[in-house]
C-alpha positions in Angstrom: 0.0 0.0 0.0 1.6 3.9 -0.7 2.2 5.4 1.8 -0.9 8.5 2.2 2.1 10.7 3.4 3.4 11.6 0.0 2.2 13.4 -2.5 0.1 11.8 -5.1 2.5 12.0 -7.4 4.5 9.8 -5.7 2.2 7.6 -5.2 0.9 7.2 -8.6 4.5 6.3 -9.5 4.5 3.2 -6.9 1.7 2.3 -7.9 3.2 2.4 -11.6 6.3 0.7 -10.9 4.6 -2.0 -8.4 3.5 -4.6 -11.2 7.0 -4.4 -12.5 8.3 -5.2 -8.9 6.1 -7.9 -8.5 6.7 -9.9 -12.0 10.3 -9.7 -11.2 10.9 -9.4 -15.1 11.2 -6.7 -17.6 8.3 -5.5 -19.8 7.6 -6.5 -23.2 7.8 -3.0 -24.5 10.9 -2.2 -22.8 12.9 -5.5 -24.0 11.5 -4.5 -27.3 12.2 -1.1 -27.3 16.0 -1.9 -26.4 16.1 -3.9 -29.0 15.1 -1.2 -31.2 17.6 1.4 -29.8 20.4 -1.2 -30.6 19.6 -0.8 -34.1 20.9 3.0 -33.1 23.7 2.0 -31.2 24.8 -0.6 -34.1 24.8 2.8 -36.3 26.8 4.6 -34.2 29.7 2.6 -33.5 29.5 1.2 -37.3 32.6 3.4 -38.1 33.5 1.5 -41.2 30.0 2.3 -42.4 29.0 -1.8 -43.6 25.1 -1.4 -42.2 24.6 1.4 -45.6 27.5 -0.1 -47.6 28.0 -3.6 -47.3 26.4 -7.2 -48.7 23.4 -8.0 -48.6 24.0 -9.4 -44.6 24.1 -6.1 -43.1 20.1 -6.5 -43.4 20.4 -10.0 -40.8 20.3 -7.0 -38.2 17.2 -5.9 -38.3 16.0 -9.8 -37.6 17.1 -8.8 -34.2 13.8 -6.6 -33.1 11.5 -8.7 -35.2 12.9 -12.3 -33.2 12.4 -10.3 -29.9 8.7 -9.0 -31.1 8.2 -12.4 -32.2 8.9 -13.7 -28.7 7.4 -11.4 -26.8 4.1 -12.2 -28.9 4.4 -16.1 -28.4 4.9 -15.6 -24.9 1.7 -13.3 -24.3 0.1 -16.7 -24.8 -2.7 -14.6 -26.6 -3.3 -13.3 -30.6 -3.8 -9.8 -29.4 -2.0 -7.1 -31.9 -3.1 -3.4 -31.6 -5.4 -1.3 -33.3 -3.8 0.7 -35.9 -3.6 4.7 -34.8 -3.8 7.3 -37.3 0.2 7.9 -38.0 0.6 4.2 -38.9 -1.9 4.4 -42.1 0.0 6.5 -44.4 3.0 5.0 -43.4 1.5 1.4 -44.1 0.3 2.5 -47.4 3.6 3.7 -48.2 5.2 0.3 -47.2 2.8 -1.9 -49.4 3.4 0.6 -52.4 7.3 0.4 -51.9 7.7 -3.0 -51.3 6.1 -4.0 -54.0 7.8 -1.8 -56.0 10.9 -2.7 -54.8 10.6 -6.5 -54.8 9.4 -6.2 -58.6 12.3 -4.4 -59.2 14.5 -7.2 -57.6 13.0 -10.0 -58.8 11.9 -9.2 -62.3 14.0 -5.9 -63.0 17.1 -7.3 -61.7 17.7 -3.3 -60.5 21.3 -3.1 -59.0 20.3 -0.3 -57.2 16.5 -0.6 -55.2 14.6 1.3 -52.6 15.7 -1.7 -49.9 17.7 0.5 -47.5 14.2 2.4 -46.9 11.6 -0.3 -46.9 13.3 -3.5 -45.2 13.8 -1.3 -41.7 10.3 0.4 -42.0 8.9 -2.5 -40.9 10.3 -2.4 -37.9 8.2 0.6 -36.9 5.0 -1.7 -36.8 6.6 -4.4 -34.2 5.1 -2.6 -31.3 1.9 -3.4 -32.5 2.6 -7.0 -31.4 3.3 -6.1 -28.3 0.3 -5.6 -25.4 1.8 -3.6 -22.2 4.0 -0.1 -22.5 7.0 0.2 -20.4 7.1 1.8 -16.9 8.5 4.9 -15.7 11.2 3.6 -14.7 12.0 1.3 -17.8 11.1 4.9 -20.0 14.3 6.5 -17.9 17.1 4.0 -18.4 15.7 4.0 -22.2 15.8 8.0 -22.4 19.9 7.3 -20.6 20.6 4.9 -23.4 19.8 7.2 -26.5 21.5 9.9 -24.4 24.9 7.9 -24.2 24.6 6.8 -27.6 24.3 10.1 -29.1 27.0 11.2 -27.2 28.8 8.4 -27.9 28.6 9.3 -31.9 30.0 12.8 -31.1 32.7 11.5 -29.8 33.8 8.8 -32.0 33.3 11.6 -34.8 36.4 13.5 -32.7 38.5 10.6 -32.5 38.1 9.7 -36.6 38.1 14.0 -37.1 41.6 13.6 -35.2 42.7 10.8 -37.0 43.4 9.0 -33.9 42.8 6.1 -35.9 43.9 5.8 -39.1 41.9 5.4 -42.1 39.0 5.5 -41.0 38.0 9.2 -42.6 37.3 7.6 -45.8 34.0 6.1 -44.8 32.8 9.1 -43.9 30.2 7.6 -41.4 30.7 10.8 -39.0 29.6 13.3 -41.8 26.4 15.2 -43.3 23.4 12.4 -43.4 23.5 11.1 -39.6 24.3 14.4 -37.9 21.1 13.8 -36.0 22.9 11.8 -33.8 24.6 15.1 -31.9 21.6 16.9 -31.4 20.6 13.5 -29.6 23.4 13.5 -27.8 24.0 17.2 -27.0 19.7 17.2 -26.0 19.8 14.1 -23.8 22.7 15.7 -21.9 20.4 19.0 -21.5 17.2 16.5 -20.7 19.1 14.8 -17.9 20.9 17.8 -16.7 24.7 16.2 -17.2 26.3 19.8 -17.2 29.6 18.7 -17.6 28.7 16.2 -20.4 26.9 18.4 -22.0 29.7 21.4 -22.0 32.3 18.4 -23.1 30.2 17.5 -25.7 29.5 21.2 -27.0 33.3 21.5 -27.4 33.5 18.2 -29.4 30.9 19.1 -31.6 32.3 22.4 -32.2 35.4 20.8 -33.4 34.1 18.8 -35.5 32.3 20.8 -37.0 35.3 23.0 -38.2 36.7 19.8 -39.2 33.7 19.3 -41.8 32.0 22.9 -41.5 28.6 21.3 -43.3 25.5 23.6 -43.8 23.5 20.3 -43.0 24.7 20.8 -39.1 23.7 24.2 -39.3 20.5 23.8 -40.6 19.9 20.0 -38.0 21.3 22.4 -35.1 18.4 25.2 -35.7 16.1 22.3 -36.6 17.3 21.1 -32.7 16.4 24.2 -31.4 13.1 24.9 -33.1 11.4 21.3 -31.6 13.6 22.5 -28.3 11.5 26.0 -28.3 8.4 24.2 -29.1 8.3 21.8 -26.8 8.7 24.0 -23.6 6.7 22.7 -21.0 4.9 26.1 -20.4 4.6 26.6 -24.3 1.1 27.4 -25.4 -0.6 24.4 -27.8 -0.7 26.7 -30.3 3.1 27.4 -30.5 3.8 24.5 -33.0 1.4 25.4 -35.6 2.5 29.0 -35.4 5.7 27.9 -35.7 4.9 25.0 -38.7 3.8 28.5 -40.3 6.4 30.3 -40.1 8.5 27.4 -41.4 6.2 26.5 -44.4 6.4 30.2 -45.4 10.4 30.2 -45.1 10.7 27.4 -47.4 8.0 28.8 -49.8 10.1 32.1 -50.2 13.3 30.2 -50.1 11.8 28.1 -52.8 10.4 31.1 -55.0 14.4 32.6 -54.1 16.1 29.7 -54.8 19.0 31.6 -57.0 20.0 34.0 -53.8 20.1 31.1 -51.6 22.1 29.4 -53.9 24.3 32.8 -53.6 24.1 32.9 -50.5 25.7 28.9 -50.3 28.4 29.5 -52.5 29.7 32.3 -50.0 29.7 30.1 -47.4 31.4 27.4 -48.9 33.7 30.0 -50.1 34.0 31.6 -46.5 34.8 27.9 -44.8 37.3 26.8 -47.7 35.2 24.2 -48.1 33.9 22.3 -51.7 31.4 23.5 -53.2 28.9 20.7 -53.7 25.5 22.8 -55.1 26.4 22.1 -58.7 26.5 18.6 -58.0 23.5 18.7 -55.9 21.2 20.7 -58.6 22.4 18.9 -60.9 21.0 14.9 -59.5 17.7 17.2 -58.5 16.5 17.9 -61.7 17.3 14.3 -63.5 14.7 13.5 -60.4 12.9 16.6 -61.3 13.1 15.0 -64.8 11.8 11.5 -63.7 9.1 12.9 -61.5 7.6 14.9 -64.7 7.6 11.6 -66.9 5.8 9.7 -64.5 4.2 12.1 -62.0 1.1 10.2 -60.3 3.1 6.7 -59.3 6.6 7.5 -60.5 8.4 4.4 -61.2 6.8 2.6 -57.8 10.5 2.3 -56.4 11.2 -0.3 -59.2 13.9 1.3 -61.0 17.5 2.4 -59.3 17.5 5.3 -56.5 20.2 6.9 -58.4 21.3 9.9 -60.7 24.0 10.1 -63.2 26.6 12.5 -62.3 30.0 13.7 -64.2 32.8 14.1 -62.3 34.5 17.7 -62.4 38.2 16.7 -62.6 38.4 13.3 -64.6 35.4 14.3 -66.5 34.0 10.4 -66.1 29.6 9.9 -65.3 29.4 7.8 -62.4 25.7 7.0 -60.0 25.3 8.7 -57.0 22.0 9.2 -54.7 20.0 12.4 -54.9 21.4 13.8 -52.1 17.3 14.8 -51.3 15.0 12.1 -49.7 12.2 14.3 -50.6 13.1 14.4 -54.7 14.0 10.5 -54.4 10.1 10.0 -53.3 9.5 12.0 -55.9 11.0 10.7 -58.4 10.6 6.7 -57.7 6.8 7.3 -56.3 5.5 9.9 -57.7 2.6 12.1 -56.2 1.1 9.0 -54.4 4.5 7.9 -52.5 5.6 11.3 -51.8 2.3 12.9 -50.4 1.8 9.3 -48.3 5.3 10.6 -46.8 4.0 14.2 -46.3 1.1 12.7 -44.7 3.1 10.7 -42.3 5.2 13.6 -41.3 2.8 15.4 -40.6 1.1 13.1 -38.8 4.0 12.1 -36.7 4.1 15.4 -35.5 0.8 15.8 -34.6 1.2 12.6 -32.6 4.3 12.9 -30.8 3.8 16.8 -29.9 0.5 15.6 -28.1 2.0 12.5 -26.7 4.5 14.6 -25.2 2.2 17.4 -24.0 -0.4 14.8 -22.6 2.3 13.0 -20.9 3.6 16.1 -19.0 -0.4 17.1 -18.1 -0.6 13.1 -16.4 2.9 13.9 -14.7 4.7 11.3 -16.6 7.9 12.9 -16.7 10.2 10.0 -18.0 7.5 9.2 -21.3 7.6 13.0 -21.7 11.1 13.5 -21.6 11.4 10.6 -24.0 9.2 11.3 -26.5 11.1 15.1 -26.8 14.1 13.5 -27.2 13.0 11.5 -29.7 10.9 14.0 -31.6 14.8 16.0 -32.0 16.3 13.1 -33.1 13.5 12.1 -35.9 12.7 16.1 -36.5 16.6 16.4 -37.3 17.0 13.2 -40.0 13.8 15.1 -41.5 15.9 18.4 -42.1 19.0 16.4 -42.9 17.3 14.8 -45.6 16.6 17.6 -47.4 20.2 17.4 -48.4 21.5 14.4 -48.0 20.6 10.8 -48.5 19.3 10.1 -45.3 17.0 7.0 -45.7 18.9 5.8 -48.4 21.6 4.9 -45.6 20.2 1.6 -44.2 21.2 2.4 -40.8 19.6 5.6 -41.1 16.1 4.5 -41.7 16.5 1.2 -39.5 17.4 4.2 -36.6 14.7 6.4 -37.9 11.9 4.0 -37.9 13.1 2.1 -34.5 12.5 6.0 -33.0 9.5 5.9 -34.3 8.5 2.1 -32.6 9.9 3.4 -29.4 7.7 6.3 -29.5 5.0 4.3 -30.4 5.5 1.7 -27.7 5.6 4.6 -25.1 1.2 4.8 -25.9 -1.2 7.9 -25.2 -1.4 9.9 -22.5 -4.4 8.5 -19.8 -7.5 8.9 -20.9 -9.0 10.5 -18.2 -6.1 13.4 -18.3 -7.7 13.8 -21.6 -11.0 14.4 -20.4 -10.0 16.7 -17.7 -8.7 18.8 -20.5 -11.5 19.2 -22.8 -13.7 22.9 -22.6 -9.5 23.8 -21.0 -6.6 25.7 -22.3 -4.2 23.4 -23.6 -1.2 24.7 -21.2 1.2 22.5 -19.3 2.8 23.2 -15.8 5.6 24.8 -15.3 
């Protein structure tokens, strides 16, 4: 029995961590949730970069969370799987649409270059749907620790290759542009938990590697970090993130409608840093996907044909394949208006979804789920920016990490219910 002396917040948490206690064991969501954050550990310390660029094994990896779902779903002794929620459709359409695509082009195309990478993890993001419970507040804490430590554990690997410490391995270039989003994981989970002293070390190893590799991509991830940071203030107003989605849709439009002065604006930068100049390159792959999307603009090529552009090399004057360096022209291009809105729909969704989680989570007093799900909404929030400019999901270990954040944020549930009701005819506005 709780003790009636403390507050009832305390009490609800013993109550909380009780069953736990009592079974002796760990919870199905929280074995498989670590088993999804291993896929983002297995990224980090991947320094020779085989999960994106090796043979055809480097997929046995994600067998890992779908054995462990698999057990945890024999166990339950029952056939229960979850209803669907809202965020899952479009993203479920999009997986039926791509596989198929992408087997076809396997099987029958023989394509040396498929839409794999993105579609083999993304079915990791539906495991939790196997699974009955959601982990504890205590289980949500050592989770929220372990992203922490791995995102700082990225930023400093990224020092030790940046110093070459260790020969060689520069030239995989695994601490560079696409998985940035690992330092504002690790630089926010050290603000979350209120590790000063990590967090100042791990300012200063950022900062140097970023003049190491001064990339606009971890200029534009960092402001993205700050932007979900501002918006998910605990005494923000509800109506701070769509101000703020606004703003930002009306940015890109007049970026888009400017797009020769920020292209201006780029080259002075890369000029100012001594750094090369890679827009000509970048423009040039966007509009072959430009090109593609235009010849086949309602289904594309249903991610049957290669995910790559033809590109001419400056100095030896020979074409070689390269991504698009633009996860949002590659869904254009290979699906088309169907694939790309159905992953415009699922951002926007998993926004939606995660902002409230984390909103309705603070209103019940769940601090660990609420701290979690902001960390995780940087982490996902920064791969989106990233991929604006890099091939992001193309990277195998990318989307497996992307779409195991996602699982873990699904496996964390709603908010209670009757929080929910308390709320309605109320001002959306959490404690201080």
């Amino acid at each position: 029995m709780a003790d009636q002396s403390l507050p009832p917040t305390t009490q609800s948490r013993q109550r909380t961590a009780v069953p736990s206690e009592l079974a002796g064991s760990p919870t199905g969501a929280y074995r498989l949730s670590r088993a999804l954050v291993l896929l983002f550990f297995a990224s980090t310390v991947d320094v020779v970069n085989f999960l994106d660029r090796g043979n055809q094994f480097r997929y046995a990896i994600l067998l890992i969370p779908i054995g462990v779902a698999a057990s945890i779903w024999v166990r339950s002794g029952t056939t229960y799987i979850r209803r669907l929620r809202a965020v899952d459709r479009p993203l479920l359409l999009l997986w039926l649409f791509g596989m198929a695509g992408t087997i076809y082009g396997t099987v029958v195309l023989h394509s040396s270059t498929t839409a794999r990478p993105i579609f083999l993890p993304m079915a990791i993001g539906f495991l939790y749907l196997f699974v009955p419970d959601r982990p504890t507040e205590d289980e949500v804490w050592r989770l929220v620790k372990a992203i922490a430590l791995i995102g700082a554990l990225y930023i400093v690997l990224g020092a030790a290759v940046n110093t070459q410490l260790i020969p060689g391995l520069l030239k995989y270039r695994q601490f560079r542009n696409a998985q940035f989003a690992s330092v504002t994981v690790g630089l926010a989970g050290a603000a979350f938990l209120r590790r000063r002293t990590r967090l100042i070390g791990l300012i200063v190893l950022a900062a140097f590697n970023f003049l190491a590799y001064p990339s606009a991509t971890s200029i534009l991830a960092t402001m993205g970090m700050l932007i979900t940071l501002f918006v998910t203030r605990p005494n923000a107003s509800s109506m701070r993130p769509y101000v703020v989605g606004l703003v930002i849709a009306f940015g890109i439009l007049v970026a888009l409608l400017n797009l020769p002065a920020e292209i201006a604006i780029l080259n002075d930068y890369f000029s100012f840093v001594h750094k090369v100049n890679a827009n000509y390159g970048r423009l040039s792959v966007w509009s072959q996907g430009i090109a593609q999307f235009a010849s086949s603009p309602f289904i594309g090529r249903v991610f049957s044909g290669g995910t790559v552009a033809v590109a001419t090399r400056l100095r030896a004057g020979s074409q070689i394949q390269i991504p698009y360096h633009n996860d949002y022209v590659l869904f254009l291009a290979e699906g088309g208006l169907v694939g790309f809105g159905l992953l415009v729909a699922w951002i926007a969704g998993l926004e939606l979804t995660l902002l409230r989680g984390y909103r309705g989570f603070l209103q019940a007093n769940m601090q660990a789920h609420a701290t979690a799900m902001r960390l995780l909404l940087v982490g996902l929030n920064s791969f989106l920016v990233a991929a604006a400019f890099n091939p992001v999901m193309e990277g195998m270990s990318r989307s497996a990490t992307i779409f195991g954040f996602y699982g873990v944020a699904m496996m964390l549930g709603r908010p209670p219910k009757e929080v929910a009701l308390a709320r309605v005819g109320t001002r959306d506005r959490a404690p201080p």
